[in-house]
N, CA, C and O atoms as a GROMACS GRO file, in nm:
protein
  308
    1UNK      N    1   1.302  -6.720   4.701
    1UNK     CA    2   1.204  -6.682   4.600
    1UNK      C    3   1.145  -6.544   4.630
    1UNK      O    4   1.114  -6.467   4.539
    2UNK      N    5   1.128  -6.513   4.765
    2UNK     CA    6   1.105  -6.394   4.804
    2UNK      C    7   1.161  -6.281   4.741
    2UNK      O    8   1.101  -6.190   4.684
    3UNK      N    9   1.282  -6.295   4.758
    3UNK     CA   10   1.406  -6.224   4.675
    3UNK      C   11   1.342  -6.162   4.549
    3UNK      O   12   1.302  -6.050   4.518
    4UNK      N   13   1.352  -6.291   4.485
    4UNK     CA   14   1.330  -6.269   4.326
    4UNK      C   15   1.199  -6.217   4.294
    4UNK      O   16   1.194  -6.139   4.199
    5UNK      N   17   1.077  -6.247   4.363
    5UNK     CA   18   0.992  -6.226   4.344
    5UNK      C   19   0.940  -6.040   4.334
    5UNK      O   20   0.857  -5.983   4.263
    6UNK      N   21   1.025  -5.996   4.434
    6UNK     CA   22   1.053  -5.840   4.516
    6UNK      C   23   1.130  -5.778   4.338
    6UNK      O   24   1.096  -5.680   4.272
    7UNK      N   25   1.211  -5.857   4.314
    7UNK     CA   26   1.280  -5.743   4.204
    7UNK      C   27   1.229  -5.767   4.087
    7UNK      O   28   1.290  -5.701   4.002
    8UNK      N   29   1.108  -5.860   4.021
    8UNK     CA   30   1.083  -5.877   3.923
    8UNK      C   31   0.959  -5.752   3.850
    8UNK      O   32   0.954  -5.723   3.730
    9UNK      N   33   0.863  -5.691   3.965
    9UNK     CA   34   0.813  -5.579   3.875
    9UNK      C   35   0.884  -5.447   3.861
    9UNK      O   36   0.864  -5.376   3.762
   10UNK      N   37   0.982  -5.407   3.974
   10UNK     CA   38   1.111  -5.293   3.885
   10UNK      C   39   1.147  -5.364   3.772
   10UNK      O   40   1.118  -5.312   3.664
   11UNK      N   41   1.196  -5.460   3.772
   11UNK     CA   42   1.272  -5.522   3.608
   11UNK      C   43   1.147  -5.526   3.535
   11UNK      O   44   1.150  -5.405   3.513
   12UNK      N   45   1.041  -5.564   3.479
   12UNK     CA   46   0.927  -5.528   3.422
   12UNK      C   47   0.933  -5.397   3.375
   12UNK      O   48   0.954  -5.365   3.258
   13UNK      N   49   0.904  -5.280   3.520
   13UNK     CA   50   0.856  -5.165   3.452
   13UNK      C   51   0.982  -5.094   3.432
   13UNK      O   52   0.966  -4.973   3.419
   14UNK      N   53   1.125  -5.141   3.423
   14UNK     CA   54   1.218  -5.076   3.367
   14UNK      C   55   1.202  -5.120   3.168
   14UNK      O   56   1.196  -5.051   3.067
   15UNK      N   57   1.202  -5.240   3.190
   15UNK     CA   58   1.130  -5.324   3.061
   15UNK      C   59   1.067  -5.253   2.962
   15UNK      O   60   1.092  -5.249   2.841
   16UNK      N   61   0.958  -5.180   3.044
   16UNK     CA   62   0.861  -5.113   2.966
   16UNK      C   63   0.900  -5.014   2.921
   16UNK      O   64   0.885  -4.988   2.801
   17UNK      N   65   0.968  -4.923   3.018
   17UNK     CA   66   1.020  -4.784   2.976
   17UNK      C   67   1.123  -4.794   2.876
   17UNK      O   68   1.133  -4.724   2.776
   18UNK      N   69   1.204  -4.896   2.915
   18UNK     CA   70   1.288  -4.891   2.786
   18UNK      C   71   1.226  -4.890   2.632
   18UNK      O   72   1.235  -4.813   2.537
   19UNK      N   73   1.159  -5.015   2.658
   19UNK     CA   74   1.093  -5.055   2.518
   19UNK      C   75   0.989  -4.918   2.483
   19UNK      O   76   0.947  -4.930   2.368
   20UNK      N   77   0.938  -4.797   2.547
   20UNK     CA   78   0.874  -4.725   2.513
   20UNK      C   79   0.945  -4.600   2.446
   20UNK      O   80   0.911  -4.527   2.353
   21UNK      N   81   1.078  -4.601   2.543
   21UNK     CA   82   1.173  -4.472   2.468
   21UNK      C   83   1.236  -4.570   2.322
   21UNK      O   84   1.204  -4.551   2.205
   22UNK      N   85   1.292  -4.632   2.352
   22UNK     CA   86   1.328  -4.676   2.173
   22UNK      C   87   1.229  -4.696   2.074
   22UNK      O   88   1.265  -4.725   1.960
   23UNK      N   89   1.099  -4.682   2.105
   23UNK     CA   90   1.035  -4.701   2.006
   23UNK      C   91   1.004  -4.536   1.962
   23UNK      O   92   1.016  -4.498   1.846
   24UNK      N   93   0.977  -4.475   2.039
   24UNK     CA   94   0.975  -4.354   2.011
   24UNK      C   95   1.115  -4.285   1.975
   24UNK      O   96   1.114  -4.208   1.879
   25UNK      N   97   1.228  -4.304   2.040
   25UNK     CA   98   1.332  -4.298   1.919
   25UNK      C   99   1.337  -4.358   1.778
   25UNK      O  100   1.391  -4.309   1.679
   26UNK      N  101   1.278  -4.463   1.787
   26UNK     CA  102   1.231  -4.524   1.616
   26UNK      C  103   1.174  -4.412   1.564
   26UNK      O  104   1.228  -4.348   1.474
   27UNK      N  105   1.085  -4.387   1.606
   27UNK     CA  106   0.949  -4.340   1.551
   27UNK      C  107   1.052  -4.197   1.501
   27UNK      O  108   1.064  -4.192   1.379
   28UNK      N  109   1.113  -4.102   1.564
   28UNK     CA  110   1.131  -3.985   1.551
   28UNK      C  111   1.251  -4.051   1.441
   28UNK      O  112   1.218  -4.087   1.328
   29UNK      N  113   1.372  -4.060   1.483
   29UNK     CA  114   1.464  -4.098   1.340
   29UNK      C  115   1.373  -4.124   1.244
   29UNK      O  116   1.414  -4.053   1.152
   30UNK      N  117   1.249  -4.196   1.196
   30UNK     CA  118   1.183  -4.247   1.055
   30UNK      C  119   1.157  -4.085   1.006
   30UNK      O  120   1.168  -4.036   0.894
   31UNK      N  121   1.121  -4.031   1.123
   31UNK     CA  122   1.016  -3.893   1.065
   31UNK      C  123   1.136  -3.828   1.039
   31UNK      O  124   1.133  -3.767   0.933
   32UNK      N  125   1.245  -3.820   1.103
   32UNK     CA  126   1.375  -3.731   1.009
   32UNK      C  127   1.427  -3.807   0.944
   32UNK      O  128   1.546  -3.777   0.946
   33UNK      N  129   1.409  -3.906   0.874
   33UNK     CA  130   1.437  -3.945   0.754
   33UNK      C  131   1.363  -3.948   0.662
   33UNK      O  132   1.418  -3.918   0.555
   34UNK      N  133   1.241  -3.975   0.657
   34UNK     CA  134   1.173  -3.980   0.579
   34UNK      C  135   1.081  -3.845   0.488
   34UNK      O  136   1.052  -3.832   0.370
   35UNK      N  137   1.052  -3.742   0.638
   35UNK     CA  138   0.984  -3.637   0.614
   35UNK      C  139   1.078  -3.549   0.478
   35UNK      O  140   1.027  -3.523   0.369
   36UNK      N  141   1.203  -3.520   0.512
   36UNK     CA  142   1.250  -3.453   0.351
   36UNK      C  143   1.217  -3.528   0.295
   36UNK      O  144   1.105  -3.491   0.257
   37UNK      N  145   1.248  -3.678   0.233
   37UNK     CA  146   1.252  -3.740   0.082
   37UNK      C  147   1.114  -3.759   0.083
   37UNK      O  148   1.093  -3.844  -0.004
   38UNK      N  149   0.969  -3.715   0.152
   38UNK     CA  150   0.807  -3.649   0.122
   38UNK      C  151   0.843  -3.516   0.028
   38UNK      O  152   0.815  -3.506  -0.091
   39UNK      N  153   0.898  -3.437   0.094
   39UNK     CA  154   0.901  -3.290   0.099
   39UNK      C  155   1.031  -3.313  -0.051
   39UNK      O  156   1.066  -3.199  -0.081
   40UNK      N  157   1.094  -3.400  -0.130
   40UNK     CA  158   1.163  -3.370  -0.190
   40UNK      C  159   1.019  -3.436  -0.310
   40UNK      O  160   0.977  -3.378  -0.410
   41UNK      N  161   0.984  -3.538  -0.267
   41UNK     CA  162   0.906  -3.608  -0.422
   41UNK      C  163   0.785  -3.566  -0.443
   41UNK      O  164   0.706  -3.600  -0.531
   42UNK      N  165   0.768  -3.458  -0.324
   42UNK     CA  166   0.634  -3.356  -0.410
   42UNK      C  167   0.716  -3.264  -0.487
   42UNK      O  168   0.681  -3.264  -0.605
   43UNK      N  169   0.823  -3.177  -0.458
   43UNK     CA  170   0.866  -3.078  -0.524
   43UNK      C  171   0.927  -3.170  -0.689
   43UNK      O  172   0.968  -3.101  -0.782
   44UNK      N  173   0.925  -3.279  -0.697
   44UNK     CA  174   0.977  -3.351  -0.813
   44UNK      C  175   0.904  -3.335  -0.894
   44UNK      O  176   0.924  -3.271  -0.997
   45UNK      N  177   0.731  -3.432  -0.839
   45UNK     CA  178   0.611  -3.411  -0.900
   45UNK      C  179   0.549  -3.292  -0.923
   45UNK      O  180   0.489  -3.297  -1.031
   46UNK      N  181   0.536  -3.178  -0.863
   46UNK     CA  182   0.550  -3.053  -0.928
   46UNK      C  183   0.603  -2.998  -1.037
   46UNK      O  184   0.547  -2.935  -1.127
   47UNK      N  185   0.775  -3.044  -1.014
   47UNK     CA  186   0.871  -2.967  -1.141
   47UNK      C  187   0.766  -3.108  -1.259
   47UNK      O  188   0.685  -3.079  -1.347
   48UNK      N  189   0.794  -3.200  -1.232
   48UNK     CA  190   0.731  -3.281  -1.322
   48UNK      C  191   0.580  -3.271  -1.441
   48UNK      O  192   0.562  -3.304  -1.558
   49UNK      N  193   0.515  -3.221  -1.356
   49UNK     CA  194   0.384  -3.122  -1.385
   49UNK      C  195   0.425  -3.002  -1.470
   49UNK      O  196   0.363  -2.998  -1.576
   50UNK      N  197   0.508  -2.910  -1.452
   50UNK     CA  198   0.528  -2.814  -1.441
   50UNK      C  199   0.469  -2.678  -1.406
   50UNK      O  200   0.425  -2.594  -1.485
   51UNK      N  201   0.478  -2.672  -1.243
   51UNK     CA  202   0.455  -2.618  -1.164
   51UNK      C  203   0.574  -2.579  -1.102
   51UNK      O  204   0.630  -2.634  -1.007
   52UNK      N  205   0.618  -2.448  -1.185
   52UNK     CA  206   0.738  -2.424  -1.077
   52UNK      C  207   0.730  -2.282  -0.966
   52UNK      O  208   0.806  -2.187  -0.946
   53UNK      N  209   0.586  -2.326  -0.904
   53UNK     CA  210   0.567  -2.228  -0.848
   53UNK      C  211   0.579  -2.234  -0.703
   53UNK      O  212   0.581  -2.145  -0.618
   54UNK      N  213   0.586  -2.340  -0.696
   54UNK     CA  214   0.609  -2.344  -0.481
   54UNK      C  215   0.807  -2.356  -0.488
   54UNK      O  216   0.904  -2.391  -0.556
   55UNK      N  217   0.779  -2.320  -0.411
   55UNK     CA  218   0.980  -2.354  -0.287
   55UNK      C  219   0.965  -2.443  -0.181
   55UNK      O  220   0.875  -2.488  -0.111
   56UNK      N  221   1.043  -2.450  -0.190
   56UNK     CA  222   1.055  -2.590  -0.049
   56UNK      C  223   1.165  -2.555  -0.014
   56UNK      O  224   1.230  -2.479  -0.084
   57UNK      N  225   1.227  -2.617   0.141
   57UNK     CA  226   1.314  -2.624   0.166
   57UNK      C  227   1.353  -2.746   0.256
   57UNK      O  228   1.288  -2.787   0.352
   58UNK      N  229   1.478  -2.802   0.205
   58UNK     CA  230   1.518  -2.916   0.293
   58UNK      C  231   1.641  -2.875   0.341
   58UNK      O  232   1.712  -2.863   0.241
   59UNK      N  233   1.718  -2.840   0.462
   59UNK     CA  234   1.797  -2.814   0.527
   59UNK      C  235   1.913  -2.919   0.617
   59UNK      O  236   1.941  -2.925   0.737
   60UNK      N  237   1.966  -3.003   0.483
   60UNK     CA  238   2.055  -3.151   0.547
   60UNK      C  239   2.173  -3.112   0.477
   60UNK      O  240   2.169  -3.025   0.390
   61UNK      N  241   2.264  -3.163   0.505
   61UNK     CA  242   2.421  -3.196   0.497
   61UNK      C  243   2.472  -3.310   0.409
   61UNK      O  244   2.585  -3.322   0.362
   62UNK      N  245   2.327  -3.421   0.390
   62UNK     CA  246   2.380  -3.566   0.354
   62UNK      C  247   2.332  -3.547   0.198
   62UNK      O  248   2.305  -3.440   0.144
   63UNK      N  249   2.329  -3.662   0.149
   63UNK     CA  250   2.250  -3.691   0.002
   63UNK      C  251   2.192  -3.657  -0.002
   63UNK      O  252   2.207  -3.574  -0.092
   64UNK      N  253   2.054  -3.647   0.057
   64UNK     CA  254   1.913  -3.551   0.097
   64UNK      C  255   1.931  -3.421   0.036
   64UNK      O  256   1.894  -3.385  -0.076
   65UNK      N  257   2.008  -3.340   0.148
   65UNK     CA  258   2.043  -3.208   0.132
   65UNK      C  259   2.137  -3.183  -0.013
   65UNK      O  260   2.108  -3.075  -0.064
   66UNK      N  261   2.204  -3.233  -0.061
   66UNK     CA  262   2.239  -3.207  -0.162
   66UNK      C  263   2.157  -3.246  -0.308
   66UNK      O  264   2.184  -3.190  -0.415
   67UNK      N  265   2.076  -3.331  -0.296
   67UNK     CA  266   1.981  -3.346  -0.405
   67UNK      C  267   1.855  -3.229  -0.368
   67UNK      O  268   1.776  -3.207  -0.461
   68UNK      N  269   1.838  -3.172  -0.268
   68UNK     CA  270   1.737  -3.075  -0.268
   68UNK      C  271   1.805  -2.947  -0.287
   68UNK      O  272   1.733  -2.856  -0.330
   69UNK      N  273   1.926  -2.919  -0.265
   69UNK     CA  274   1.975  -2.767  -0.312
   69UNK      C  275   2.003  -2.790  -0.495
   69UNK      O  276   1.973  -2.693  -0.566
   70UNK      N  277   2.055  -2.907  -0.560
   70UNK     CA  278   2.051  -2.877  -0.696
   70UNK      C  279   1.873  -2.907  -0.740
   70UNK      O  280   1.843  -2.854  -0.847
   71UNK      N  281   1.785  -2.966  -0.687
   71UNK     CA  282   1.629  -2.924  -0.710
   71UNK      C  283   1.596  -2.785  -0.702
   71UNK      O  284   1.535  -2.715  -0.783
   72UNK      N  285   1.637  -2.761  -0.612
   72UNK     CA  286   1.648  -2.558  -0.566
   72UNK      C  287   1.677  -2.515  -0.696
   72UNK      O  288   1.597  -2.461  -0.772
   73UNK      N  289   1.781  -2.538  -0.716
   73UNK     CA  290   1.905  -2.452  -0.832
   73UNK      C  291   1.810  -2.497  -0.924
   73UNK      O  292   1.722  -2.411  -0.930
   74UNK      N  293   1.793  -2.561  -0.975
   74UNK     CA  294   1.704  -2.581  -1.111
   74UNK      C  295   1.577  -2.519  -1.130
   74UNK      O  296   1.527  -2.467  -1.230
   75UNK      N  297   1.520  -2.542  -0.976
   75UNK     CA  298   1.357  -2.508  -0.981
   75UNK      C  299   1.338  -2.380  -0.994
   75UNK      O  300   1.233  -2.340  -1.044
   76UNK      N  301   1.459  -2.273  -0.940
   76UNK     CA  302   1.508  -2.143  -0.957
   76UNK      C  303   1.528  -2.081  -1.099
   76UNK      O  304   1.481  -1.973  -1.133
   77UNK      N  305   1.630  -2.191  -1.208
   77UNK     CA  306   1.642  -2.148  -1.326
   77UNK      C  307   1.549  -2.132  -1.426
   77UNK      O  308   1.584  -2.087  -1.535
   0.00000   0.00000   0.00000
């Protein structure tokens, strides 16, 4: 029992650290996902308003990025 007893708070505070970096990897993936499609549905509600006076920029590769460069292109025309 000695044994076990000796390796159970390293396994704990490895425990912890883990569970502290994945959550903060949670946390950061939400904010790059989420922060453009903020930054896309104000520039919507703007054109919506019609206010086509701010620019934005969203700088992605995926669906994101391609629904914010034809928002661009329009908000431009």
């Amino acid at each position: 029992m000695a044994e076990i007893n000796k390796n159970t708070r390293p396994r704990i505070l490895l425990c912890v650290v883990g569970l502290l970096l994945s959550t903060i990897a949670g946390v950061m993936t939400a904010r790059w996902v989420t922060l453009p499609l903020l930054r896309l549905n104000e520039a919507a509600k703007d054109i919506a308003a019609r206010k086509f006076d701010r620019a934005f920029a969203v700088s992605r590769l995926d669906r994101v990025g391609e629904l914010a460069q034809s928002s661009t292109r329009w908000h431009l025309n």
